[in-house]
Backbone bond lengths (Angstrom), bond angles and torsions (degrees), N, CA, C in turn:
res aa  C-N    CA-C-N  psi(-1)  N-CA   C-N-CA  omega(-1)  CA-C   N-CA-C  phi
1 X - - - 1.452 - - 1.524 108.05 -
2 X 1.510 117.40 119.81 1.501 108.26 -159.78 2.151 91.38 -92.13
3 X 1.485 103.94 -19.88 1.756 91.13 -165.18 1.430 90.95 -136.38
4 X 1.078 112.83 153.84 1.565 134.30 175.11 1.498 131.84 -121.00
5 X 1.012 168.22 40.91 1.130 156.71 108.32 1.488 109.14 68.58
6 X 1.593 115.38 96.78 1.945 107.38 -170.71 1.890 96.83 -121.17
7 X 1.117 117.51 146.66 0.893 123.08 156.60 1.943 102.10 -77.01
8 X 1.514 115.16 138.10 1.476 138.56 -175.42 1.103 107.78 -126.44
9 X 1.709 104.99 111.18 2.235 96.15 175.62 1.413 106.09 -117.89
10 X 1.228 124.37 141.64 1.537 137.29 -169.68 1.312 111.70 -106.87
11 X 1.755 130.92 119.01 1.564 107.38 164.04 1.566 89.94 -133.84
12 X 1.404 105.28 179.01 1.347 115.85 -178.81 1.643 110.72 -77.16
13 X 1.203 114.02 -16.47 1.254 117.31 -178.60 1.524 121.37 -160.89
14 X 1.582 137.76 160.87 1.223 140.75 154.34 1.585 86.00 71.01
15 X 1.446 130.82 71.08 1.411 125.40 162.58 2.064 99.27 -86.08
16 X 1.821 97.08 -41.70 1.526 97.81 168.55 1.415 132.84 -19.00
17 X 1.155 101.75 -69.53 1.660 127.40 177.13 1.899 110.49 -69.11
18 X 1.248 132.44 -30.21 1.278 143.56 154.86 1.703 96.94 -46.24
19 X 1.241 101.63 -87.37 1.423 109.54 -160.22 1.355 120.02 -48.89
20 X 1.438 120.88 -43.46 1.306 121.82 163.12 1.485 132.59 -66.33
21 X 1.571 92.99 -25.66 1.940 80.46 150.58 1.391 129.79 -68.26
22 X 1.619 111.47 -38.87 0.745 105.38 152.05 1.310 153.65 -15.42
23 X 1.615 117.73 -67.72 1.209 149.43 140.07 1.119 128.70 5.65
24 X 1.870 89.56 -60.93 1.482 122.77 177.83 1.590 129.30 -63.99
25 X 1.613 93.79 -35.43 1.401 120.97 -177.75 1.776 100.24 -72.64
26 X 1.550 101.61 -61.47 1.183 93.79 -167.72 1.475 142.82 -104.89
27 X 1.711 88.99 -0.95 1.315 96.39 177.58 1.797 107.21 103.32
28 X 1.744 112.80 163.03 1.547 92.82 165.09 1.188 105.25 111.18
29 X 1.323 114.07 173.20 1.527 124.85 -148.55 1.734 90.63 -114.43
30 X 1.319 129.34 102.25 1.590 123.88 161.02 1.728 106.04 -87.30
31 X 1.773 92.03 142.43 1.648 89.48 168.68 1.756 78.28 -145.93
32 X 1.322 91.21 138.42 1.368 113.58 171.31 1.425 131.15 -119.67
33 X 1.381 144.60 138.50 1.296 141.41 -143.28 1.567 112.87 -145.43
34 X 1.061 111.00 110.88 1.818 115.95 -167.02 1.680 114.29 -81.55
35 X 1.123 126.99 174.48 1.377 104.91 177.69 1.517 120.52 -102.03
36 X 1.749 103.58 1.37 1.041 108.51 169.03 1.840 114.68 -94.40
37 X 1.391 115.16 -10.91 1.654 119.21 138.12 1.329 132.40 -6.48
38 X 1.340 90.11 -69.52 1.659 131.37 178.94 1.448 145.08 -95.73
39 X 1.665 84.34 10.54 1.525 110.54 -172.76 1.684 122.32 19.08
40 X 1.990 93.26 44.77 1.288 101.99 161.24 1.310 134.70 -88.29
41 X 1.449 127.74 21.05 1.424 151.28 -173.22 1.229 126.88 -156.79
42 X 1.613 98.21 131.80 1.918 117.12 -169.33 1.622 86.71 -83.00
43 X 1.270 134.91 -21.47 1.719 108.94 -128.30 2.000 73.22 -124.50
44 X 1.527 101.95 143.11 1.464 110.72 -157.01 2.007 95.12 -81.03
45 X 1.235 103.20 -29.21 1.632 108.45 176.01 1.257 113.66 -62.43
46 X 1.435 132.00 -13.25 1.205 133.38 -157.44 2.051 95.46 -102.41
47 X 1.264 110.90 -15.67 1.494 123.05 -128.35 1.909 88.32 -81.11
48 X 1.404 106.44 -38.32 1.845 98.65 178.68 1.591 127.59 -113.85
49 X 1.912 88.55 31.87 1.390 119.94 174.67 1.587 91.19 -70.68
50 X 1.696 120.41 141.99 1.465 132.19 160.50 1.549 110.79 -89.97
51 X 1.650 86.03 112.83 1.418 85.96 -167.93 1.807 107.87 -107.60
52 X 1.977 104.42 15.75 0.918 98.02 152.21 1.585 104.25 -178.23
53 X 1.387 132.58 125.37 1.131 129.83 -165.87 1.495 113.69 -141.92
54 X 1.328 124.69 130.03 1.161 139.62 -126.44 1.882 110.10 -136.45
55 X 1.383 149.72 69.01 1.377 143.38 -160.30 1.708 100.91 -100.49
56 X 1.000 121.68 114.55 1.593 146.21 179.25 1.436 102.87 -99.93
57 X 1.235 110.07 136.42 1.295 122.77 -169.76 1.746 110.02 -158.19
58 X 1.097 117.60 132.15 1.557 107.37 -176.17 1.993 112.32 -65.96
59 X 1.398 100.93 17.35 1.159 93.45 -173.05 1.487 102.32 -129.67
60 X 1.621 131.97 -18.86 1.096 149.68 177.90 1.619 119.45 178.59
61 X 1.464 99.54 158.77 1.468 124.95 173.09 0.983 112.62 -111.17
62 X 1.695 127.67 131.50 1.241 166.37 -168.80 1.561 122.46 -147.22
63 X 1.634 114.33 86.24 1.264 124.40 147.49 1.371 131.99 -62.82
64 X 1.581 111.29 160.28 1.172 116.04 154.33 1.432 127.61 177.76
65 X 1.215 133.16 174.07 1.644 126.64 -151.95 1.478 89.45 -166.81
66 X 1.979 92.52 135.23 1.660 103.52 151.67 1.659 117.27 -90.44
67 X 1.527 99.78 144.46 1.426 119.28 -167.02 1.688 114.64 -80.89
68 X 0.955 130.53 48.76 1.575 124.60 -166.85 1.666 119.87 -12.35
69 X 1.384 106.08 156.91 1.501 88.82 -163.38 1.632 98.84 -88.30
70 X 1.458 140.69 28.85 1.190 111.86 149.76 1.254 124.42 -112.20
71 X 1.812 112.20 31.54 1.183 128.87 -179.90 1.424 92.29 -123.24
72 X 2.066 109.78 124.71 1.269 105.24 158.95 1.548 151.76 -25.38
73 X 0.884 121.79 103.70 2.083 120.27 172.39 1.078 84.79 -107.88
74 X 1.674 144.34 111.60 1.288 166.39 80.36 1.597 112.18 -10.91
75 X 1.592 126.94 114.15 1.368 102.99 144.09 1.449 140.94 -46.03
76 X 1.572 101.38 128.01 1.605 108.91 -161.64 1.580 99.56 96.20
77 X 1.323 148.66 -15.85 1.190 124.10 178.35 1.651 105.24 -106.12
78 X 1.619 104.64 26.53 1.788 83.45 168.55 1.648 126.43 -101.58
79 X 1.743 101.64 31.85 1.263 123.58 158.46 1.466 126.53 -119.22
80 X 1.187 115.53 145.35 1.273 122.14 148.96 1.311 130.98 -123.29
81 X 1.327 113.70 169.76 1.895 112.50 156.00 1.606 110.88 -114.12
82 X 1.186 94.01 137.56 1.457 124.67 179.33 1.801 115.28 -103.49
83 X 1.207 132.24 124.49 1.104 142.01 -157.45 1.657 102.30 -140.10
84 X 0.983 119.47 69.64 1.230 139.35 -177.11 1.796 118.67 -82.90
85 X 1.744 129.87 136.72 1.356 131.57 147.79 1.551 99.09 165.41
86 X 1.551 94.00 -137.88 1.203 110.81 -159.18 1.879 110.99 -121.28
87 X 1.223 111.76 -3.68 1.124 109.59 178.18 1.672 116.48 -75.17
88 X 1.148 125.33 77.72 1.708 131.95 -174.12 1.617 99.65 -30.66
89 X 1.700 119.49 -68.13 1.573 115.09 -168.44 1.086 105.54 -69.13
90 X 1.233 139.76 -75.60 1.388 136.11 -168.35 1.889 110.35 -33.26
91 X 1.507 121.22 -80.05 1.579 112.81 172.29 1.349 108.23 -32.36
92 X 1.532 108.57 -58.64 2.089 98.33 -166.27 1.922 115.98 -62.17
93 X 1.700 113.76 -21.74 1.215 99.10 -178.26 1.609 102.36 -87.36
94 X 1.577 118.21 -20.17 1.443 105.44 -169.74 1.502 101.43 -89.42
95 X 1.803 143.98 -3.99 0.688 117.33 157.61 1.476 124.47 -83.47
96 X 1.136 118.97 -21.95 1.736 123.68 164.31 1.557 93.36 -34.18
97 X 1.617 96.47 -89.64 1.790 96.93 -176.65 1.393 141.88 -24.41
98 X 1.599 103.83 -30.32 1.874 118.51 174.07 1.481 97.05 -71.31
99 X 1.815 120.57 -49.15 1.262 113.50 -159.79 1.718 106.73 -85.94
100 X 0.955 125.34 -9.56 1.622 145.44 169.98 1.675 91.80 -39.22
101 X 1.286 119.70 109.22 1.912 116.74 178.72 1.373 125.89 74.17
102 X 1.350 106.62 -34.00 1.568 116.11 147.74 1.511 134.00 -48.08
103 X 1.766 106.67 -160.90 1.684 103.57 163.91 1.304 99.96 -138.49
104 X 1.238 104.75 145.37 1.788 128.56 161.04 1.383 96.60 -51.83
105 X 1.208 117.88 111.58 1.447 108.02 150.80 1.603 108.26 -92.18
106 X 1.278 150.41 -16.03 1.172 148.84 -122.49 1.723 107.16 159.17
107 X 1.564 122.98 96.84 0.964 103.24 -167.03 1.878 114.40 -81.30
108 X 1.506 121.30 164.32 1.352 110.13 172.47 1.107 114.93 -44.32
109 X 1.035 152.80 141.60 1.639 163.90 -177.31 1.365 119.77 167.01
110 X 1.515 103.24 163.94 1.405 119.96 -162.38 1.891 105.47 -72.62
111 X 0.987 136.76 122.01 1.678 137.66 -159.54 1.476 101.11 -114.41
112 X 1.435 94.63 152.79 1.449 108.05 -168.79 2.016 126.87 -63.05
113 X 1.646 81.20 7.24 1.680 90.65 170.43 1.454 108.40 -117.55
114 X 1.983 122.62 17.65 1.489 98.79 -163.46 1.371 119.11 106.13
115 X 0.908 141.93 -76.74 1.076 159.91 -155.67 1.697 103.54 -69.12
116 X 1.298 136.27 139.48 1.315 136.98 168.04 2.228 94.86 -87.20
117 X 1.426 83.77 126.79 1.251 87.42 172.50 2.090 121.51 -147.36
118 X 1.095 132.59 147.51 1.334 157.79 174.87 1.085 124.51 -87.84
119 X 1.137 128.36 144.90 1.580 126.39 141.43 1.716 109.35 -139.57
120 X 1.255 104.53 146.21 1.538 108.58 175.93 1.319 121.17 -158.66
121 X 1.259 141.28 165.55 1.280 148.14 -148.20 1.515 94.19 -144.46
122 X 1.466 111.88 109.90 1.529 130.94 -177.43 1.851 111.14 -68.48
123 X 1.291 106.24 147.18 1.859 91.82 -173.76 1.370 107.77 -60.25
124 X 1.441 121.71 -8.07 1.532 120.20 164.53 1.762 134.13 -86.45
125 X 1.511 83.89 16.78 1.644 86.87 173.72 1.801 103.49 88.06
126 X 1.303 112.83 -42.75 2.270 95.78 178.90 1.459 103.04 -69.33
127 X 1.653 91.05 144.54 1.084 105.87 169.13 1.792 132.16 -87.13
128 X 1.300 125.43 135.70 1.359 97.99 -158.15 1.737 95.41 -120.31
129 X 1.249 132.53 158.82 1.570 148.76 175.86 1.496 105.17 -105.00
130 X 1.150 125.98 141.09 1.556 111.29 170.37 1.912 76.30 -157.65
131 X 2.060 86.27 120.76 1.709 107.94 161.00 1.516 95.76 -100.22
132 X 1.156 98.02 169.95 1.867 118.07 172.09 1.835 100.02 -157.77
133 X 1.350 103.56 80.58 1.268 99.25 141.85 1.510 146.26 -59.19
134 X 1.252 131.77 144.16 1.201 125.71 173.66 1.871 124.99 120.26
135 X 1.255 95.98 -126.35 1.312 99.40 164.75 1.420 135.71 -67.69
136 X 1.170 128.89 -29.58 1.278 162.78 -166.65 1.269 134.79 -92.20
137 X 2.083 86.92 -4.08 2.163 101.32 161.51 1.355 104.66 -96.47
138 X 0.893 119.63 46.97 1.671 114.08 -174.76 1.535 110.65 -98.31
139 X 1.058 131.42 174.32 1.578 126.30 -162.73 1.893 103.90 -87.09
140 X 1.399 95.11 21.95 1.622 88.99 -178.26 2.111 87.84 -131.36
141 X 1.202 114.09 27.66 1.446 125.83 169.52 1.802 100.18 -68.31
């Protein structure tokens, strides 16, 4: 399966405790990722914020991440879509196309786990994630 399709849930806080009920419910492999992991945060409050958490299941995938409070939580933005794999052209032309009239939130680029990754806001308001594992984190991402 080169692309995936994830449901992404956003709260301002306690995604930990979400996901592992989760877990509970469904079974499956959780890996969870802080933002001090990823030494994506100066500010020490921010530091055991999940800034990305991940439940695998042979039956589905279920992300999710807390939103720090100097990053918008909008009603209606405590979803996303996630468009996740390995296909380099396909993700990179369909995220051009999402961000086409939209906004960059996050440009495609190589991310602090590897992975070439996006974020963008469609001219219809969803927000979209696009990973690219594989070939395609290379320093020409």
């Amino acid at each position: 399966m080169a692309v995936i399709l994830n449901p992404y849930l956003n709260f301002r806080t306690g995604t930990r405790e979400v996901m592992e009920f989760y877990q509970s419910v469904f079974g499956g492999e959780l890996n969870v990722s802080t933002f001090a992991d990823f030494g994506a945060t100066q500010d020490p409050a921010e530091a055991d914020l999940v800034m990305h958490s991940q439940l695998t299941t042979p039956d589905l995938t279920l992300m999710a991440a807390d939103v720090p409070p100097r990053m918008e939580l909008a009603s209606g933005s405590t979803i996303s879509v996630s468009l996740s794999g390995d296909d380099d052209a396909k993700l990179r032309g369909w995220y051009d196309a999402l961000a086409d009239g939209g906004t960059v939130l996050e440009p495609l680029t190589v991310a602090p786990w590897g992975d070439a990754f996006g974020m963008c806001v469609d001219k219809f308001g969803t927000t979209w994630l696009v990973n690219i594992s594989g070939p395609g984190t290379g320093a020409d991402a």
